[in-house]
N, C-alpha and C positions, 0 to 999 in steps of 0.2 A: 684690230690690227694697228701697230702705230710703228713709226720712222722716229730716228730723230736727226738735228742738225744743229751742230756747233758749229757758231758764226764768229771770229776773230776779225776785229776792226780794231786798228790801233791799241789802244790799252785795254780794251772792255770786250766781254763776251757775251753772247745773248746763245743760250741754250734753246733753241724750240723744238718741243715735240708737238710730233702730228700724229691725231688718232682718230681713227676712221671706223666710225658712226658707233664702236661701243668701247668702251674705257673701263667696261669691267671685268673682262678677260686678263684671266693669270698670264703674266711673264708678257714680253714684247713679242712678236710677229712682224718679221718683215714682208711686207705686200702690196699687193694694188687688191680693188673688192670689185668685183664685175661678175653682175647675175646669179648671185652666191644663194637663191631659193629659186623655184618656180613660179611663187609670186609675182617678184619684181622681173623674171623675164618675161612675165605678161606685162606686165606693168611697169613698160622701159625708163619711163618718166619718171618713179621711185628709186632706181637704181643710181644709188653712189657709185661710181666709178673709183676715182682717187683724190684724195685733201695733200694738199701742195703748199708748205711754207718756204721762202727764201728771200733773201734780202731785194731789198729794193731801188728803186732809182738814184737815190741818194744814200749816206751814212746812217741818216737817220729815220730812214722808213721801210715797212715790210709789204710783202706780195703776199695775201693769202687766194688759194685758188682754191675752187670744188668743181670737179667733173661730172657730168650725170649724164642719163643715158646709153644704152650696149654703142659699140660700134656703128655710126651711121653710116651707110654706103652715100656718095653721091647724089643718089636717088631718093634715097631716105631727106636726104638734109634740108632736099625743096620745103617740103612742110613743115620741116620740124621746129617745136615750141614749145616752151617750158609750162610748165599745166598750173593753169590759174588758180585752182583749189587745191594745190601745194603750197606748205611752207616751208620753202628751201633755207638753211640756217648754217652758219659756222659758228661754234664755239668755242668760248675763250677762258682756261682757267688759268689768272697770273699768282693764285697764292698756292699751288700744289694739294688742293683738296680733292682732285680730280673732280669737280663740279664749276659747271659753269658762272663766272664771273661778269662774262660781257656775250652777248649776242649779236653778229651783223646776220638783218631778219630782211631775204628776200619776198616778196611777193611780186603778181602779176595779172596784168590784166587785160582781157583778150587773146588771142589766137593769133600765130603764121604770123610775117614778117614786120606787122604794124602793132605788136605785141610793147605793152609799156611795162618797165619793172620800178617799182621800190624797195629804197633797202632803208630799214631804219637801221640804226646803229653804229661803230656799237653802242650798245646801253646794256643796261641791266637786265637782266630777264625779268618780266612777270612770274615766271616759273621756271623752276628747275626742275632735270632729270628727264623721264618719260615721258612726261606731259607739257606741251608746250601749248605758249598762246602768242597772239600777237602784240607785241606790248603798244601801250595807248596812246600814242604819238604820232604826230604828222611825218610822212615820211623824210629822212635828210638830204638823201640823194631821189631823182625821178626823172626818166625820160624812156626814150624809145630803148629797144634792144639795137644790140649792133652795135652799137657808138659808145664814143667814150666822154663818160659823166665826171660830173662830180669839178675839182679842183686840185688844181697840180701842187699845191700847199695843203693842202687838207685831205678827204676823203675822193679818190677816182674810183670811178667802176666800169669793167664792162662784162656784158653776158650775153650769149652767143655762141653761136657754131664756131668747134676752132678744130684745128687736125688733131686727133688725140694722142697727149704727148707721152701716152704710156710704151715702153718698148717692148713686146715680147714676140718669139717664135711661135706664136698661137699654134699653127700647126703641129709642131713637134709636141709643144703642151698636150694637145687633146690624143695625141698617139701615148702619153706616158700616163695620164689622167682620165681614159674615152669617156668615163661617167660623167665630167665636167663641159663637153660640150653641148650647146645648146640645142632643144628639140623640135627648134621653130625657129626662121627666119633664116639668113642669108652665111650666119655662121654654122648650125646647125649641116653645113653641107659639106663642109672639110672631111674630109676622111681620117677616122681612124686609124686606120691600118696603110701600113705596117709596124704595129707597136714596139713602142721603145722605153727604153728606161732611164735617159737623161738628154739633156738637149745637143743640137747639133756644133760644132765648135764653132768660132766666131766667124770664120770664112765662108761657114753654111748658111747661117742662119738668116733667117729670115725676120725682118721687122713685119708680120703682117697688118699692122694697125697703122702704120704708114698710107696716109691718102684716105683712111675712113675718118670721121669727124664724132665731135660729142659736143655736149651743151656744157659751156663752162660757165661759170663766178668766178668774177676775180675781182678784187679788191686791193687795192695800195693807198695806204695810210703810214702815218707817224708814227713806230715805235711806243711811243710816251703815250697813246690812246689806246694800249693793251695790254703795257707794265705794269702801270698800278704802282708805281714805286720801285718794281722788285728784276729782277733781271732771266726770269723764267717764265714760256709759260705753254699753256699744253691747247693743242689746239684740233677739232676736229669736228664733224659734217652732220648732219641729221636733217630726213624731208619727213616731214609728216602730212597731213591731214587737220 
């Protein structure tokens, strides 16, 4: 799935695409990815949600975010924490090969609210494509979750529960799609019926992801630490193992 966004500042423009967790799918898709196997909606903590580029606090710096996790309820959020034998990962290609160029590489360590993350990066990958590793470095940025890291001139980061900023009529969705809702947990409870075939007009609709939460990455850094020289670049999410 990928987006894109052209950013005009003054004289210079910066093209960024964002493509969410595969790059080898023909033509573009506009989208968000949420529970897209039965796998990951066992296994909530795998699930990409949505990769988010856009400008940043200044002229010359960008916001990269990744989403992860289905929809938490309030209930859910008490515990929730990003799983220590994940490697949550953004990727960066600035010369259009669509293969990764730079990697910022989260890791985690421990559980629930006292949970510590690192990110190296970006740098270079140790590996590209399907196979990832963690490359062999002390981490750059390191602290608790919640809070916000790093340096307001260089690398900032935070991760953590945030409302999730994706907007859909979920409800109407799963009346036009019933195969796409889920068969467990607190979404799973929406009713299908009574089936429809396009969404409700704007005065109906409903936001229902409004007031439920996800585990976000977000990172704001420098422009010039993801260029590479060039004024393009294609950006998107991968967790593994």
């Amino acid at each position: 799935m990928r987006f894109q966004m052209t950013r005009h500042r003054g004289r210079r423009s910066v093209l960024l695409f964002a493509m969410v967790l595969s790059i080898a799918a023909a033509g573009a898709v506009i989208g968000s990815d949420h529970q897209d196997t039965p796998e990951v909606e066992l296994s909530p903590r795998m699930d990409i949600n949505d990769v988010y580029a856009f400008p940043g606090s200044s002229e010359d710096r960008i916001v990269l975010v990744m989403t992860t996790s289905s929809p938490l309820t309030p209930a859910q959020s008490a515990s929730a924490s990003f799983d220590p034998d994940l490697l949550y990962q953004i990727k960066v290609d600035n010369d259009g090969d669509a293969t990764e160029d730079l990697v910022l590489q989260f890791t985690f360590e421990g559980t629930g609210p006292s949970q510590i993350v690192n990110l190296r990066g970006p740098v270079r990958p140790a590996r590209t494509g399907m196979i990832n590793s963690i490359v062999d470095q002390d981490p750059d940025v390191r602290g608790a979750v919640s809070t916000n890291l790093g340096s307001a001139s260089g690398v900032q980061v935070f991760v953590g529960l945030r409302d999730d900023p994706f907007f859909i009529d979920l409800e109407q969705f799963f009346r036009i799609v019933p195969d796409r809702r889920p068969s467990t947990g607190p979404l799973s409870q929406i009713p299908a019926t009574p089936s429809a075939s396009a969404f409700r007009p704007a005065g109906q609709a409903v936001d229902f992801l409004r007031g439920l939460n996800a585990l976000a990455l977000v990172v704001e850094l420098p422009e010039a630490m993801l260029l590479g020289g060039g004024t393009r670049i294609g950006v998107w999410g991968t967790i593994s193992r």
